[in-house]
FIPA-739484 format. One record per residue (C-alpha): residue in one letter; z, x, y; residue number from 1. Coordinates in steps of 0.05 Angstrom, whole numbers, padded with zeros to 5 digits. Layout:
BEGIN
{atom "A" {Z X Y} NUM}
...
REM end
This chain:
BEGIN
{atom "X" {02407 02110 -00019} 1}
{atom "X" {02463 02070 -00055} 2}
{atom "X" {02463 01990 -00043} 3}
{atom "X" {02533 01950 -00052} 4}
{atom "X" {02478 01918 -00109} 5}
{atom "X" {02468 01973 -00144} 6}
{atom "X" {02546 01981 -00158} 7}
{atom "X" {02595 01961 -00218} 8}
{atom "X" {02612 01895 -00170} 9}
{atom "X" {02606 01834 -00212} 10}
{atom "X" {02592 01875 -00271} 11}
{atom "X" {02617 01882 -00333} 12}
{atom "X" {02642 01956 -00336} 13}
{atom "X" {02681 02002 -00385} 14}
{atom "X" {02743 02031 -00363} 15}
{atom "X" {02734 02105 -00370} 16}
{atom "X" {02805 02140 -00389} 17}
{atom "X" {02782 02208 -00389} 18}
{atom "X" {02771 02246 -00303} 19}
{atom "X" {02698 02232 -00286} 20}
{atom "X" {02691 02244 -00215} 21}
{atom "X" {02616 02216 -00213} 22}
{atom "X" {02650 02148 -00217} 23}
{atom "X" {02664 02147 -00156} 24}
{atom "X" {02599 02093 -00116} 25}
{atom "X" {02587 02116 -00035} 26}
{atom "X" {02548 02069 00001} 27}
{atom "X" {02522 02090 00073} 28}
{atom "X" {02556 02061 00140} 29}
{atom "X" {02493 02068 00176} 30}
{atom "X" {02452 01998 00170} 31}
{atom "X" {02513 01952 00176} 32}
{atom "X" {02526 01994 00237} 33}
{atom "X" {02461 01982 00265} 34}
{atom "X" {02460 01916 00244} 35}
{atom "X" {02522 01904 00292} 36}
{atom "X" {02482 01939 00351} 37}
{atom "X" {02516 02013 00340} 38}
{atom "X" {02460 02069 00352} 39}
{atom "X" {02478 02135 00363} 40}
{atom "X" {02544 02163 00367} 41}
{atom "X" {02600 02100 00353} 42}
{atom "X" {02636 02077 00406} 43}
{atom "X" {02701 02081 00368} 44}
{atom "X" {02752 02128 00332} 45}
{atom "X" {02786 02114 00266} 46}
{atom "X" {02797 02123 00196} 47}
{atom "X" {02803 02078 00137} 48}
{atom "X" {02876 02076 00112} 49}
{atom "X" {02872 02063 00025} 50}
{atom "X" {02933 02052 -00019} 51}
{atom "X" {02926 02064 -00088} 52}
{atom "X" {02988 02027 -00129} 53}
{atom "X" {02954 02039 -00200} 54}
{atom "X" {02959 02116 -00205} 55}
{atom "X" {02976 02147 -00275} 56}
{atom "X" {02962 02213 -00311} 57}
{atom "X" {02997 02260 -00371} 58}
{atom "X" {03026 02323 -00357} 59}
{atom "X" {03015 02382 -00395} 60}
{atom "X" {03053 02349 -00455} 61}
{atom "X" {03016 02298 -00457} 62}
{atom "X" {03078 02246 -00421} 63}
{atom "X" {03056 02194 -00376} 64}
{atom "X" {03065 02207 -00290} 65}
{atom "X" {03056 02154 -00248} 66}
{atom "X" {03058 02154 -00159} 67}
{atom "X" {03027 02125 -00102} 68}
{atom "X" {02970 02155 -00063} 69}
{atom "X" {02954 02144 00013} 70}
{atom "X" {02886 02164 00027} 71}
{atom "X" {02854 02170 00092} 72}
{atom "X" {02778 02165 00099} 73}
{atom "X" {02752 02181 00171} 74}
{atom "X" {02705 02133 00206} 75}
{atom "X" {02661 02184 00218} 76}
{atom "X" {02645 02196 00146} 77}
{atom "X" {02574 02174 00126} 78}
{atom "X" {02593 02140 00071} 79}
{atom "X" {02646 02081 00047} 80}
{atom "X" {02667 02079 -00019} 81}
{atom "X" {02657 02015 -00062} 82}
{atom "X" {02722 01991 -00084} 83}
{atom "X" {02717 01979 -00149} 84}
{atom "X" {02690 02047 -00161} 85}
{atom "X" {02750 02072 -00136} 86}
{atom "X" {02779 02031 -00184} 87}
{atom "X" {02746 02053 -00244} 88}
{atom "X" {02751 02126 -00223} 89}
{atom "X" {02832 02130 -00213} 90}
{atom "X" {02837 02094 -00290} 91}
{atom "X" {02789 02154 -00309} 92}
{atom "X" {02855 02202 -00291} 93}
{atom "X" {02896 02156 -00348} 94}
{atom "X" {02882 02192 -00408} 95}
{atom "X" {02875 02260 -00372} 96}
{atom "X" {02925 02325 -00371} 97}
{atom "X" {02939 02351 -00311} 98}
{atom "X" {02984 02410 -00288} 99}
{atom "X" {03025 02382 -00236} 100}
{atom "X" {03011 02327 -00183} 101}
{atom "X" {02983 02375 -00138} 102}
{atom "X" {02928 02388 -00181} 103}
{atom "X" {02918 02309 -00176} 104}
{atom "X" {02926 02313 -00103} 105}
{atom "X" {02868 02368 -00102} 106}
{atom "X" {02823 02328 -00145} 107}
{atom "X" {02826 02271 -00108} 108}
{atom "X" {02819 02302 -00044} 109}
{atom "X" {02765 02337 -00062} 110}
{atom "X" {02727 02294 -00102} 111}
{atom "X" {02726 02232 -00054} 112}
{atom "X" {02718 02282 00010} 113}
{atom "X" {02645 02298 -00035} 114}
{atom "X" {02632 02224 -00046} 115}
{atom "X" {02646 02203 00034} 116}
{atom "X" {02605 02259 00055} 117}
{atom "X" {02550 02258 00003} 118}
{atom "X" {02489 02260 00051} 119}
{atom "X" {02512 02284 00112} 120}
{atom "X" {02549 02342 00137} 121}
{atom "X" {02618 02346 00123} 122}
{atom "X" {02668 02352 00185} 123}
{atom "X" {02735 02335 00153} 124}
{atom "X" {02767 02329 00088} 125}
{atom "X" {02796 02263 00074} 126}
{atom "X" {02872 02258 00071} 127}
{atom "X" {02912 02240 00006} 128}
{atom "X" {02992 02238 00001} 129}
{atom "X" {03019 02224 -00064} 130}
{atom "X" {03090 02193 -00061} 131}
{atom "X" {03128 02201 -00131} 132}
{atom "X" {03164 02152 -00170} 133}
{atom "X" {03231 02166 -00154} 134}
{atom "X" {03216 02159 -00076} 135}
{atom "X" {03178 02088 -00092} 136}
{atom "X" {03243 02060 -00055} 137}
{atom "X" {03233 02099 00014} 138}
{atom "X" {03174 02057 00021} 139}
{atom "X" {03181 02004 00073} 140}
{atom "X" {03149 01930 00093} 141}
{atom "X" {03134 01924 00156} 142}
{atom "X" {03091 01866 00192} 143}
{atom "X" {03046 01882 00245} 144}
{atom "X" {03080 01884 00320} 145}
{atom "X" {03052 01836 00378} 146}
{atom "X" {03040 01766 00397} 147}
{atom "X" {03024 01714 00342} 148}
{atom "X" {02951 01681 00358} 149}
{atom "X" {02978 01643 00300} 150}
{atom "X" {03025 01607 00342} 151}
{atom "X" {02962 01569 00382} 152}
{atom "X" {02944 01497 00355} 153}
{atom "X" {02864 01505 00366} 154}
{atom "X" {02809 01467 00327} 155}
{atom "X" {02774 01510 00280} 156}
{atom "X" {02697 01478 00266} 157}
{atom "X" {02665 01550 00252} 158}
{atom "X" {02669 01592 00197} 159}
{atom "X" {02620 01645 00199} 160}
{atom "X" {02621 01698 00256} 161}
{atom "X" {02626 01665 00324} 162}
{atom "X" {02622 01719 00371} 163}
{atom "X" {02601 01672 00430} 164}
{atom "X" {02674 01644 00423} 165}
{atom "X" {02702 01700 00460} 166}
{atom "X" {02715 01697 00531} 167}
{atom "X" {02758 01750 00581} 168}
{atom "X" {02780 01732 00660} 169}
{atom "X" {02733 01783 00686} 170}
{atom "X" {02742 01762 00758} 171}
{atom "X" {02823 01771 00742} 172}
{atom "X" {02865 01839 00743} 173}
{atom "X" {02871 01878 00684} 174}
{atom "X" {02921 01868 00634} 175}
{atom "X" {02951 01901 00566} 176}
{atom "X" {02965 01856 00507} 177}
{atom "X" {02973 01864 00430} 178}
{atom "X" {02951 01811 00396} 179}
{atom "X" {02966 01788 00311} 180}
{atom "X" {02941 01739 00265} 181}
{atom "X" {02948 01732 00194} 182}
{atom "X" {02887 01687 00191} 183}
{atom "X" {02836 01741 00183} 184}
{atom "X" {02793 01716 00113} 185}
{atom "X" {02723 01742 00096} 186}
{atom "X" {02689 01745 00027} 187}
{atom "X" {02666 01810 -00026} 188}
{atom "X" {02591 01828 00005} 189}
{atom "X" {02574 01832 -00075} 190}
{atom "X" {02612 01777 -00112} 191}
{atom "X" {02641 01728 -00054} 192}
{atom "X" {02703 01740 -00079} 193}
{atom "X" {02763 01724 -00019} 194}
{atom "X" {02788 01780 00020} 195}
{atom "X" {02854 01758 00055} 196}
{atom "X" {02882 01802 00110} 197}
{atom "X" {02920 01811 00172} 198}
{atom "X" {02889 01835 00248} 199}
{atom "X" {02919 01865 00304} 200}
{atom "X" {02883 01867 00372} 201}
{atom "X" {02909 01922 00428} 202}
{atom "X" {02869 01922 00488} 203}
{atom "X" {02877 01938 00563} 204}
{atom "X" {02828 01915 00612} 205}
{atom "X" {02804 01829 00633} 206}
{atom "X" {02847 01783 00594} 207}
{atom "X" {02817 01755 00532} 208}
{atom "X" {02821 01678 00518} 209}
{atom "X" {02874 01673 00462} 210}
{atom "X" {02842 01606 00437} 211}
{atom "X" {02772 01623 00429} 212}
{atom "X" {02804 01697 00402} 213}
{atom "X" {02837 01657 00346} 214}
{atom "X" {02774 01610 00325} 215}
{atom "X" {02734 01685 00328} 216}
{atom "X" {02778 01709 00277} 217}
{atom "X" {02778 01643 00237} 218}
{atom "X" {02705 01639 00243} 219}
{atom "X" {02696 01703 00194} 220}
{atom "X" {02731 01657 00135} 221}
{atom "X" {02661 01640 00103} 222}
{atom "X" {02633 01717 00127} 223}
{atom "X" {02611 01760 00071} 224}
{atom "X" {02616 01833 00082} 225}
{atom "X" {02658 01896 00062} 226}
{atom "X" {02730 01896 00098} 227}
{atom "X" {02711 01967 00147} 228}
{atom "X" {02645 01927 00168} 229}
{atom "X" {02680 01862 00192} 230}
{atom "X" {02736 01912 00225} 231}
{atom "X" {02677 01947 00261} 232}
{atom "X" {02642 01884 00269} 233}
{atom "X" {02698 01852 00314} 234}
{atom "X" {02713 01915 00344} 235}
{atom "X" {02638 01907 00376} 236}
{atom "X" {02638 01836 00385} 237}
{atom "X" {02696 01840 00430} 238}
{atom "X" {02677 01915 00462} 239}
{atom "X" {02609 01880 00491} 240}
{atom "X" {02625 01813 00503} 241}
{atom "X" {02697 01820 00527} 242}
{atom "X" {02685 01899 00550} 243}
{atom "X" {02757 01919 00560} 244}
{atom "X" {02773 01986 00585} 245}
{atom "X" {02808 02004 00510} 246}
{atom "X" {02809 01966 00444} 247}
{atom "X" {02837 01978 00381} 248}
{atom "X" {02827 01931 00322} 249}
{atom "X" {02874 01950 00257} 250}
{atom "X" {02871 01910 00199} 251}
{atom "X" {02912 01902 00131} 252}
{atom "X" {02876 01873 00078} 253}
{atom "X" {02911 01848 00013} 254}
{atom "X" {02908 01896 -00051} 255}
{atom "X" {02855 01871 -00100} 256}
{atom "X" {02852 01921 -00181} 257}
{atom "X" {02912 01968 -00143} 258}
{atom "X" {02880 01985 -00079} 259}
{atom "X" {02881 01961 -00013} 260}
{atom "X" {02841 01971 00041} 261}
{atom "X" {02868 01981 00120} 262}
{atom "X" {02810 01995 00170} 263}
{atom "X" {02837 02018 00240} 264}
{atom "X" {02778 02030 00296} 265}
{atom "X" {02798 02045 00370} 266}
{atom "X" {02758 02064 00426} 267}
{atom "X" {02805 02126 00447} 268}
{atom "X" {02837 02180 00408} 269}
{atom "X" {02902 02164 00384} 270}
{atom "X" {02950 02172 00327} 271}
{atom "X" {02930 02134 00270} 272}
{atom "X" {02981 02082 00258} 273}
{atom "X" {03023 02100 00197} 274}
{atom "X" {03007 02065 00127} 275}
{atom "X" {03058 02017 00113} 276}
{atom "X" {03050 01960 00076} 277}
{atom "X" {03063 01890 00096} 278}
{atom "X" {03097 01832 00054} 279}
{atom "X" {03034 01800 00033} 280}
{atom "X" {03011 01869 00011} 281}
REM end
Protein backbone atom coordinates (compact mmCIF):
# COMPACT_ATOMS: atom_id res chain seq x y z
CA UNK A 1 0.00 0.00 0.00
CA UNK A 2 1.33 3.46 -1.02
CA UNK A 3 2.11 6.05 2.02
CA UNK A 4 2.03 10.03 1.21
CA UNK A 5 5.98 9.09 2.58
CA UNK A 6 6.80 6.98 0.16
CA UNK A 7 6.06 9.71 -2.67
CA UNK A 8 8.23 12.32 -4.71
CA UNK A 9 6.93 15.02 -1.82
CA UNK A 10 9.90 16.83 -0.52
CA UNK A 11 12.06 15.10 -2.90
CA UNK A 12 14.30 15.93 -5.26
CA UNK A 13 12.82 14.49 -8.54
CA UNK A 14 13.65 14.57 -12.36
CA UNK A 15 11.21 15.94 -14.61
CA UNK A 16 10.46 13.21 -17.05
CA UNK A 17 9.59 14.82 -20.69
CA UNK A 18 8.83 11.72 -22.36
CA UNK A 19 4.59 9.92 -21.40
CA UNK A 20 5.21 7.57 -18.49
CA UNK A 21 1.98 6.78 -17.07
CA UNK A 22 3.55 4.86 -13.94
CA UNK A 23 4.27 8.36 -12.70
CA UNK A 24 1.36 8.83 -11.63
CA UNK A 25 1.49 7.99 -7.02
CA UNK A 26 -2.30 6.66 -5.65
CA UNK A 27 -2.51 6.62 -2.10
CA UNK A 28 -5.64 4.84 -0.47
CA UNK A 29 -8.68 6.95 1.12
CA UNK A 30 -9.37 4.28 3.43
CA UNK A 31 -7.34 4.98 6.89
CA UNK A 32 -7.79 8.78 6.90
CA UNK A 33 -11.41 7.80 6.47
CA UNK A 34 -11.42 5.68 9.33
CA UNK A 35 -9.39 7.81 11.18
CA UNK A 36 -12.34 10.45 10.93
CA UNK A 37 -14.87 7.73 12.18
CA UNK A 38 -16.18 6.65 8.43
CA UNK A 39 -16.70 2.68 8.39
CA UNK A 40 -18.53 1.17 5.84
CA UNK A 41 -20.24 2.78 3.14
CA UNK A 42 -19.46 6.98 3.39
CA UNK A 43 -22.06 9.00 4.35
CA UNK A 44 -21.47 11.40 1.51
CA UNK A 45 -21.45 11.87 -2.36
CA UNK A 46 -18.80 13.76 -4.33
CA UNK A 47 -16.01 14.01 -6.58
CA UNK A 48 -12.77 15.79 -6.50
CA UNK A 49 -12.79 18.69 -9.08
CA UNK A 50 -8.66 19.13 -10.52
CA UNK A 51 -7.47 21.84 -12.87
CA UNK A 52 -4.50 21.34 -14.67
CA UNK A 53 -3.07 24.97 -16.05
CA UNK A 54 0.44 23.41 -17.16
CA UNK A 55 -0.65 21.12 -20.04
CA UNK A 56 1.69 20.88 -23.16
CA UNK A 57 2.43 18.28 -25.84
CA UNK A 58 3.74 18.19 -29.84
CA UNK A 59 1.64 17.22 -32.49
CA UNK A 60 2.57 14.96 -35.07
CA UNK A 61 5.17 17.58 -36.39
CA UNK A 62 6.66 17.85 -33.63
CA UNK A 63 4.92 21.81 -32.79
CA UNK A 64 4.10 22.55 -29.34
CA UNK A 65 -0.09 22.34 -28.11
CA UNK A 66 -0.95 23.62 -25.05
CA UNK A 67 -4.92 23.57 -23.08
CA UNK A 68 -6.50 23.25 -19.90
CA UNK A 69 -7.81 20.04 -18.44
CA UNK A 70 -10.74 19.62 -15.88
CA UNK A 71 -10.62 16.34 -14.33
CA UNK A 72 -13.10 14.83 -12.17
CA UNK A 73 -12.10 12.11 -9.68
CA UNK A 74 -15.13 10.45 -7.88
CA UNK A 75 -15.17 10.19 -4.09
CA UNK A 76 -15.82 6.82 -4.32
CA UNK A 77 -12.56 5.96 -5.93
CA UNK A 78 -10.17 4.01 -3.62
CA UNK A 79 -7.48 5.92 -4.20
CA UNK A 80 -6.31 9.89 -4.21
CA UNK A 81 -3.65 10.89 -6.29
CA UNK A 82 -0.57 12.67 -4.76
CA UNK A 83 -0.23 15.97 -6.28
CA UNK A 84 2.91 16.25 -7.22
CA UNK A 85 2.79 13.07 -9.04
CA UNK A 86 0.30 14.45 -11.04
CA UNK A 87 2.67 16.99 -11.53
CA UNK A 88 5.48 15.14 -12.72
CA UNK A 89 3.32 12.92 -14.89
CA UNK A 90 1.47 15.84 -17.11
CA UNK A 91 5.41 17.36 -17.75
CA UNK A 92 6.03 13.62 -18.89
CA UNK A 93 3.43 14.54 -21.99
CA UNK A 94 6.03 17.70 -22.88
CA UNK A 95 8.33 16.06 -25.08
CA UNK A 96 5.74 13.57 -26.42
CA UNK A 97 3.85 13.36 -30.03
CA UNK A 98 0.53 12.92 -29.97
CA UNK A 99 -2.16 12.70 -32.73
CA UNK A 100 -4.68 15.07 -31.77
CA UNK A 101 -5.93 16.19 -28.26
CA UNK A 102 -8.24 13.53 -28.12
CA UNK A 103 -5.68 11.06 -27.97
CA UNK A 104 -4.44 13.27 -24.86
CA UNK A 105 -7.89 13.26 -23.55
CA UNK A 106 -7.90 9.28 -23.78
CA UNK A 107 -4.61 8.97 -22.11
CA UNK A 108 -5.37 10.88 -19.41
CA UNK A 109 -8.63 9.49 -18.81
CA UNK A 110 -7.55 6.32 -18.92
CA UNK A 111 -4.44 6.36 -17.25
CA UNK A 112 -5.56 8.24 -14.00
CA UNK A 113 -9.07 6.18 -14.03
CA UNK A 114 -6.20 2.97 -13.55
CA UNK A 115 -4.29 4.87 -10.88
CA UNK A 116 -7.71 5.94 -8.74
CA UNK A 117 -8.88 2.56 -9.01
CA UNK A 118 -5.70 0.57 -8.62
CA UNK A 119 -6.88 -1.87 -5.85
CA UNK A 120 -10.37 -1.87 -5.95
CA UNK A 121 -13.00 -2.40 -8.44
CA UNK A 122 -13.58 0.11 -10.84
CA UNK A 123 -17.19 1.70 -11.03
CA UNK A 124 -16.58 4.84 -13.08
CA UNK A 125 -14.11 6.40 -15.27
CA UNK A 126 -12.88 9.65 -14.12
CA UNK A 127 -13.87 12.73 -16.18
CA UNK A 128 -11.35 14.92 -18.17
CA UNK A 129 -12.38 18.05 -20.47
CA UNK A 130 -9.65 19.64 -22.25
CA UNK A 131 -10.43 23.34 -23.07
CA UNK A 132 -8.05 24.63 -26.03
CA UNK A 133 -6.10 27.65 -26.26
CA UNK A 134 -8.11 29.74 -28.29
CA UNK A 135 -11.22 29.29 -25.83
CA UNK A 136 -8.74 30.13 -22.66
CA UNK A 137 -10.97 33.45 -22.74
CA UNK A 138 -14.51 31.70 -22.19
CA UNK A 139 -13.18 30.83 -18.93
CA UNK A 140 -14.77 32.68 -16.13
CA UNK A 141 -13.94 33.86 -12.21
CA UNK A 142 -16.42 33.35 -10.17
CA UNK A 143 -16.36 33.51 -6.12
CA UNK A 144 -18.27 31.22 -4.18
CA UNK A 145 -22.15 32.29 -3.51
CA UNK A 146 -23.51 32.68 0.26
CA UNK A 147 -23.04 34.47 3.41
CA UNK A 148 -19.52 35.66 4.40
CA UNK A 149 -18.50 33.91 7.97
CA UNK A 150 -15.74 36.28 7.22
CA UNK A 151 -17.73 39.15 8.07
CA UNK A 152 -17.93 37.92 12.04
CA UNK A 153 -15.25 39.60 14.41
CA UNK A 154 -14.58 36.29 16.67
CA UNK A 155 -11.37 35.50 18.62
CA UNK A 156 -9.42 32.87 17.05
CA UNK A 157 -7.05 30.99 20.05
CA UNK A 158 -7.06 27.46 18.16
CA UNK A 159 -5.35 26.36 15.36
CA UNK A 160 -5.55 22.78 14.93
CA UNK A 161 -8.94 21.00 14.41
CA UNK A 162 -11.52 22.10 16.94
CA UNK A 163 -14.45 20.14 16.25
CA UNK A 164 -15.95 20.78 19.81
CA UNK A 165 -16.34 24.45 18.55
CA UNK A 166 -19.35 23.62 16.69
CA UNK A 167 -22.66 24.10 18.04
CA UNK A 168 -26.46 23.93 16.12
CA UNK A 169 -30.03 25.21 17.96
CA UNK A 170 -31.24 21.72 18.09
CA UNK A 171 -34.25 22.61 20.18
CA UNK A 172 -34.99 25.44 17.26
CA UNK A 173 -36.80 24.80 13.73
CA UNK A 174 -34.93 23.89 10.90
CA UNK A 175 -33.35 26.20 8.70
CA UNK A 176 -31.34 26.40 5.15
CA UNK A 177 -28.21 28.50 4.93
CA UNK A 178 -25.04 28.67 2.70
CA UNK A 179 -22.30 29.62 4.39
CA UNK A 180 -18.38 31.09 2.78
CA UNK A 181 -15.13 31.78 4.14
CA UNK A 182 -11.99 32.43 2.57
CA UNK A 183 -10.14 31.60 5.78
CA UNK A 184 -9.84 27.92 5.16
CA UNK A 185 -5.66 27.21 5.67
CA UNK A 186 -4.20 23.76 6.35
CA UNK A 187 -0.62 22.49 5.63
CA UNK A 188 1.01 19.58 2.85
CA UNK A 189 0.56 16.08 5.09
CA UNK A 190 4.33 15.47 3.59
CA UNK A 191 6.25 18.78 3.57
CA UNK A 192 4.01 21.36 5.74
CA UNK A 193 3.93 23.33 3.03
CA UNK A 194 0.56 26.02 3.23
CA UNK A 195 -2.48 25.08 1.48
CA UNK A 196 -4.74 28.27 1.15
CA UNK A 197 -8.35 27.81 0.12
CA UNK A 198 -11.85 28.85 0.12
CA UNK A 199 -15.11 26.77 1.93
CA UNK A 200 -18.59 26.80 1.32
CA UNK A 201 -21.07 25.30 3.82
CA UNK A 202 -24.86 24.38 2.48
CA UNK A 203 -26.91 22.74 4.94
CA UNK A 204 -30.62 22.39 5.89
CA UNK A 205 -31.63 21.18 9.17
CA UNK A 206 -30.79 23.06 13.30
CA UNK A 207 -29.00 26.21 12.79
CA UNK A 208 -25.31 26.09 13.17
CA UNK A 209 -23.47 28.81 15.38
CA UNK A 210 -21.74 31.04 12.80
CA UNK A 211 -19.03 32.05 15.43
CA UNK A 212 -17.84 28.86 16.66
CA UNK A 213 -18.36 27.73 12.60
CA UNK A 214 -15.77 30.38 11.74
CA UNK A 215 -13.02 29.57 14.67
CA UNK A 216 -13.77 25.59 13.27
CA UNK A 217 -12.59 26.59 10.07
CA UNK A 218 -9.73 28.78 11.45
CA UNK A 219 -8.77 26.12 13.79
CA UNK A 220 -7.48 23.81 10.68
CA UNK A 221 -4.69 26.73 9.93
CA UNK A 222 -1.84 24.66 11.79
CA UNK A 223 -3.71 21.05 10.46
CA UNK A 224 -1.57 18.93 8.32
CA UNK A 225 -3.32 16.72 5.93
CA UNK A 226 -4.13 16.35 2.12
CA UNK A 227 -6.92 18.99 0.91
CA UNK A 228 -9.91 15.88 0.14
CA UNK A 229 -9.16 14.67 3.84
CA UNK A 230 -9.72 18.05 5.63
CA UNK A 231 -12.90 18.48 3.09
CA UNK A 232 -14.12 15.01 4.36
CA UNK A 233 -12.89 15.73 7.68
CA UNK A 234 -15.27 18.82 8.20
CA UNK A 235 -17.89 17.32 6.35
CA UNK A 236 -17.97 14.63 9.44
CA UNK A 237 -17.22 16.94 12.09
CA UNK A 238 -20.19 18.92 11.34
CA UNK A 239 -22.56 15.70 10.04
CA UNK A 240 -22.18 14.20 13.84
CA UNK A 241 -21.89 16.95 15.95
CA UNK A 242 -24.23 19.44 14.24
CA UNK A 243 -26.34 16.40 12.38
CA UNK A 244 -28.29 18.45 9.85
CA UNK A 245 -30.71 16.85 7.67
CA UNK A 246 -28.23 17.72 4.37
CA UNK A 247 -24.70 19.12 4.12
CA UNK A 248 -22.53 19.91 1.47
CA UNK A 249 -18.97 21.14 2.07
CA UNK A 250 -17.14 22.45 -1.40
CA UNK A 251 -13.88 23.75 -1.25
CA UNK A 252 -11.38 25.68 -3.70
CA UNK A 253 -7.95 25.32 -2.88
CA UNK A 254 -5.23 27.59 -4.52
CA UNK A 255 -3.10 26.06 -7.52
CA UNK A 256 0.32 24.91 -6.26
CA UNK A 257 3.15 23.33 -9.75
CA UNK A 258 -0.25 24.01 -12.18
CA UNK A 259 -2.88 22.15 -10.45
CA UNK A 260 -5.43 22.83 -8.10
CA UNK A 261 -7.38 20.91 -6.10
CA UNK A 262 -11.45 21.46 -5.42
CA UNK A 263 -13.01 18.73 -3.12
CA UNK A 264 -16.91 18.85 -3.06
CA UNK A 265 -18.64 16.13 -0.54
CA UNK A 266 -22.51 16.27 0.07
CA UNK A 267 -24.68 14.00 1.81
CA UNK A 268 -27.36 13.74 -1.20
CA UNK A 269 -27.04 13.29 -4.84
CA UNK A 270 -26.73 16.36 -6.68
CA UNK A 271 -25.09 18.00 -9.59
CA UNK A 272 -21.65 18.58 -9.02
CA UNK A 273 -21.04 22.25 -8.95
CA UNK A 274 -19.31 23.37 -12.13
CA UNK A 275 -15.39 23.99 -12.09
CA UNK A 276 -14.79 27.50 -12.18
CA UNK A 277 -12.06 29.16 -10.84
CA UNK A 278 -12.05 31.86 -8.34
CA UNK A 279 -9.77 35.13 -8.27
CA UNK A 280 -7.29 33.80 -5.85
CA UNK A 281 -7.06 30.74 -8.08
Amino acid sequence: MNTPEQSQLGKAAAYIDQYDASLLFPIPRLAKRAEMGVTGAAPFFGADLWTAYELSWLNRRGKPQVALAHITVPCESVNIIESKSFKLYLNSFNNTRFADATEVLSRLRADISEAVWRGGVVQSSVGVRLIAADLFDREPIYELDGLSLDRLDVECTRYTPAPDLLQAAANEPPVTEVLVSNLLKSNCLVTGQPDWGSVQISYTGAQIGQEGLLQYLVSFRNHNEFHEQCVERIFMDLWTRCKPLKLTVYARYTRRGGLDINPFRTSYPQALPANTRMARQ
